[in-house]
N, C-alpha and C positions, 0 to 999 in steps of 0.2 A: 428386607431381602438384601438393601445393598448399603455399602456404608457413603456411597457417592453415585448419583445418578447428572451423568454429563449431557447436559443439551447442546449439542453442537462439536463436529469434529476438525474443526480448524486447530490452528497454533496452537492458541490457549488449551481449547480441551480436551488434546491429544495431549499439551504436556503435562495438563493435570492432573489427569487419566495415568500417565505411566507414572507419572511420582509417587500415586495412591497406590496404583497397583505393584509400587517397588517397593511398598513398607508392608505389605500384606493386605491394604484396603480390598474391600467388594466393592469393583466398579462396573458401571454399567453404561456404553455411551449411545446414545441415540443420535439420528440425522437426518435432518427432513430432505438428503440432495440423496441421491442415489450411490452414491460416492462418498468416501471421507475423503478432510483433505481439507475445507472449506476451500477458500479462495487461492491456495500453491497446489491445488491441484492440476496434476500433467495427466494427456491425453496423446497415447503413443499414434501418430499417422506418417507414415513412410519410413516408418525408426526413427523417428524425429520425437521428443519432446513437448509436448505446443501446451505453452502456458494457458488454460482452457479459460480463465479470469484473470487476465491480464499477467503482464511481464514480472514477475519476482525474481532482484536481487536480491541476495543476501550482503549484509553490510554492516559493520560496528566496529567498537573499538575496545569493547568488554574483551578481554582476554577469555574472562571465564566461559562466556556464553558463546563464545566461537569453539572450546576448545571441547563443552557441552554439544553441540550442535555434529560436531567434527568424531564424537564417541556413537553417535546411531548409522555417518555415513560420511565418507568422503567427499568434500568439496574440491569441486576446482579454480582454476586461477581466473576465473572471467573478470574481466574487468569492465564498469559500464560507461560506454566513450561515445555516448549520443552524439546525431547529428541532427541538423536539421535546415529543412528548405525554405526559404522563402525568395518570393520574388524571384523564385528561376538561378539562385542561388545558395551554393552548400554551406553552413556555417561550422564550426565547432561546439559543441557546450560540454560543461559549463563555460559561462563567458571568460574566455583567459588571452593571453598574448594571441594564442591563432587568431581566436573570433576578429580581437581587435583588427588583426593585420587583414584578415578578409573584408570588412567593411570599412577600414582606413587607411587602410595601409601603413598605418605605423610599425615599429621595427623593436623601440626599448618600450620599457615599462614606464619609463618616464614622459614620454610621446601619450603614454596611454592616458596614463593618469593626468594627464594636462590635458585632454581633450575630454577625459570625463568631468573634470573641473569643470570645465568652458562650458557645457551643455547641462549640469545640474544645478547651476548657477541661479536658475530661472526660479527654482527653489531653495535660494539660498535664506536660512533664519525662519521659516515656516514651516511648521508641524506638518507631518504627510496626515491630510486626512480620508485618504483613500489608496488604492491599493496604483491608480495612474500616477499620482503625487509621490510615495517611495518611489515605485520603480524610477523616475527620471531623477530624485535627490539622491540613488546608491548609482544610477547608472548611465543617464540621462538620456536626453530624448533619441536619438539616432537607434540605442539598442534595443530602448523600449516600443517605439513605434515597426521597426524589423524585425525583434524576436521575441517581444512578449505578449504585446496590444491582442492581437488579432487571434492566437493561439492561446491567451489566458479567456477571452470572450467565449471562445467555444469549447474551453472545458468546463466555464462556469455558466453559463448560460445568463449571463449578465454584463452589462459595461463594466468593466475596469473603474470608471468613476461610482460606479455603484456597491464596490469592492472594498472590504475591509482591509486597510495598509496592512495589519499583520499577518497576511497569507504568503506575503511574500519581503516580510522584511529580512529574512533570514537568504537572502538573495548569493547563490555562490557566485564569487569575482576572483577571479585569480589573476597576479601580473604574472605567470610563467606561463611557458609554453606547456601545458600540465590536460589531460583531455580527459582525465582520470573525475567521473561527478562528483564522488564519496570522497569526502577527507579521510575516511575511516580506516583502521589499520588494517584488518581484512575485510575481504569481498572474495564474493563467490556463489557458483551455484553448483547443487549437489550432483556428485556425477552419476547419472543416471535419474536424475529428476527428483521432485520434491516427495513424492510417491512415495520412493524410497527411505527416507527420514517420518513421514507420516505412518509408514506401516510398521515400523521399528519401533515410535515409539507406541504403537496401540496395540503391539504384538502379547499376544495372551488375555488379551479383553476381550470382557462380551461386546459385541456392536450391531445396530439393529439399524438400517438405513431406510431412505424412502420413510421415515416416520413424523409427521406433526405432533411434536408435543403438546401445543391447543386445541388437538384434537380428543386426548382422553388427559387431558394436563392432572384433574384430581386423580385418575389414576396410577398416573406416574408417580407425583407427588407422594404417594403413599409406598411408593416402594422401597423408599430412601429416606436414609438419617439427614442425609445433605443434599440440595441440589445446586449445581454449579450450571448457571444458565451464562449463554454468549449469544445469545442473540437479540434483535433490537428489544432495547428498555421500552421504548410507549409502546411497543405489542404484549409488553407483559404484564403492564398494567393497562390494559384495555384501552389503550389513548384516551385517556380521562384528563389528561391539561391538552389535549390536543396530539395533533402526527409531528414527529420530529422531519424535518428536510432532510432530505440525500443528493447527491447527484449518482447516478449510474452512468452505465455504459452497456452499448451495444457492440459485436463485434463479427465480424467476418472473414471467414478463415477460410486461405484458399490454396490448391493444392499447385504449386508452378512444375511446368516439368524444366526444368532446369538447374545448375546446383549451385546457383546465386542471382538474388533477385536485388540485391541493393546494396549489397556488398558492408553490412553492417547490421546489430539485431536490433538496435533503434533508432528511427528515423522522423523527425518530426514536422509536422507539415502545417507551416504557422501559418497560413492565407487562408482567409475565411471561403475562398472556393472550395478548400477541398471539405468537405461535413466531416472528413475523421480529422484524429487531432496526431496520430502516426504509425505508423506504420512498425511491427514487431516482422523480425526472420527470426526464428527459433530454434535454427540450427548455430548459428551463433553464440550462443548462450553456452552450448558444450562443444564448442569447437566439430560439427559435424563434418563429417564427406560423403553426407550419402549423395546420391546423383540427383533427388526432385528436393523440394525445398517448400516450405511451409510458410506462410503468411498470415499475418492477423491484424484487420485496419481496427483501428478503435474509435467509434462514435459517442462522444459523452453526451447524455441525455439527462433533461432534469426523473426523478425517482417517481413512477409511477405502479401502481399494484400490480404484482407479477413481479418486476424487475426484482436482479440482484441490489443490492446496499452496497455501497463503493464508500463516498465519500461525507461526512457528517456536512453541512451548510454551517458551521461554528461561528453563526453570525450572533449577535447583540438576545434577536427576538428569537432563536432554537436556543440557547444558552439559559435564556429563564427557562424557556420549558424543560430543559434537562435539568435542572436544577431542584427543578418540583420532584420529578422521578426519582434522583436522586435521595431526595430527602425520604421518600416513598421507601426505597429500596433500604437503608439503613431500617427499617423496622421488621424486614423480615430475618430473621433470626438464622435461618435453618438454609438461607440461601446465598450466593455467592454471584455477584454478579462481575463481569469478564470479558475483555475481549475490546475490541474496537465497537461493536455493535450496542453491548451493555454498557458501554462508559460512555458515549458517543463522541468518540476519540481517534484521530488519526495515529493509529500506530506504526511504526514501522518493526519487520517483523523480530530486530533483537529486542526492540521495546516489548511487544507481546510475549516471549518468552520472558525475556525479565521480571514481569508482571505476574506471569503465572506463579513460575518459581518462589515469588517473594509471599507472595496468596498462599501458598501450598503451605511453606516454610510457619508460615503465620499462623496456619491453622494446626498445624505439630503444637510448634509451641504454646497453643493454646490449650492443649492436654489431648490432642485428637494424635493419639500415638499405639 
């Protein structure tokens, strides 16, 4: 009945969906949430936006995929210029001239950098074997032990010594006064929310929500030449090497009657008293004025049945088990696996589109025209 049967309406298989369905494919998307969208889906309260699974930037430096992205909807100029508390003090990030001058008071960039010398020194000529060990040889101990120790502990739910270096080797440092996170050419979020680019691009498809594809999976199966599955790889193959790890998140969203509650849409809150890790206002993301204001604290939690899937664990021991899957997933012929959940990949969202586009692109050329 369908030349493509999409499991999942996130990124990926919204944009798979309209690529197929702009060559004249039968596509068919299914979704087990009540909602498309997957995880940029927005949830309108007080005219506001409220990112319903966390905060999505948009951000890259693909010309084409911005310029992609910018033909189903308009973006605007948000720029994202985190803060964050600790110790009863406001910092800047990413770490650049401000942070510095708030916790040192230094002035040039030369002041900086000799003071990061002086304090990474402790690891000078040894390999970071862990994710405490980077942070103090890129940044040293003053920044680490104030703005990363205590707020990287409670989104992973483990020591920092317990931490693989490469989670954070890619660490932003800037010597300019620069507030700006993303080095990326554009950034932005869609005006009028993600909503709006998710229905554009699945406009004139069939869509069936509220639906468990493991739930009648042979019968799906059978209705499609192809199936393009995004959701987690060990549920698809019945966790037969085992569950892969996630970290999730809980969230709580509250309505303020006031029309700024923190005078910024990201707020981080690195001291392990507070159990969230920060603090999102969601009118900020599209420059709002309505009069009450929207809040969402974020609790990360390790991955328990029920929870949403956030963050892959891309440690040593889930790495061979994805690898098994993987190996698994190269032998079904007829099916396509996708997405952050099927690859178990941290994507960021022009990487997801990239990914789809290049998948679609590949299977054209493979005579599917």
């Amino acid at each position: 009945m369908y030349d493509y049967l999409i499991v999942g309406s996130g990124l990926y298989g919204s944009i798979f969906a309209h690529e197929a369905h702009k060559l004249g494919k039968k596509v068919k998307v299914i979704e087990k949430r009540e909602h498309v969208g997957g995880n940029v889906y927005c949830e309108q309260i007080e005219g506001i936006n409220v990112h319903k699974y966390g905060a999505h930037i948009f951000h890259t430096s693909d010309k084409a995929i911005w310029e992609y992205v910018n033909s189903f909807v308009e973006f605007n100029r948000y720029t994202n210029s985190p803060m964050a508390l600790s110790k009863g003090k406001i910092y800047n990030l990413p770490f650049n001239m401000n942070t510095f001058n708030q916790l040192w008071g230094t002035i040039t960039p030369q002041e900086a950098k000799a003071k990061i010398s002086q304090q990474s020194a402790e690891l000078s000529g040894k390999e970071p074997t862990n994710l405490e060990e980077q942070a103090i040889s890129l940044i040293g101990r003053d920044i680490y032990e104030t703005l990363i120790k205590e707020y990287t502990e409670k989104q992973w739910g483990r020591k920092c010594k317990d931490l693989p270096a490469f989670i954070i080797r890619r660490l932003p440092v800037r010597f300019s006064y620069d507030n700006n996170y993303f080095n990326d050419t554009y950034q932005g979020i869609p005006v009028g929310g993600y909503n709006k680019l998710i229905n554009a691009l699945l406009e004139g498809i069939e869509i069936e929500t509220s639906v468990d594809y493991f739930d009648e999976r042979e019968a799906w199966d059978a209705l499609a030449e192809k199936i393009i599955y995004t959701g987690p790889i060990d549920r698809f193959f019945d966790y037969k090497f085992g569950a892969l790890d996630y970290r999730s998140l809980r969230f709580e969203t509250e309505v303020i009657d006031s029309d700024n509650y923190q005078g910024n849409a990201v707020v981080n809150y690195i001291d392990k008293k507070y159990d969230f890790t920060r603090i999102i206002e969601h009118k900020f993301f599209e420059f709002g004025t309505q009069a009450k204001t929207v809040i969402t604290r974020e609790y990360p939690k390790e991955y328990a049945k029920g929870d949403e899937y956030y963050y892959p664990v891309n440690d040593d021991k889930n790495m061979k088990i994805y690898k098994q899957y993987y190996e698994l997933s190269k032998l079904k012929e007829n099916i396509i696996f996708g997405g952050r959940l099927a690859e178990y990949k941290y994507y960021d969202m022009h990487q997801v589109i990239k990914s789809a586009l290049h998948t679609f692109k590949s299977q054209v050329g493979a005579g599917d025209e």
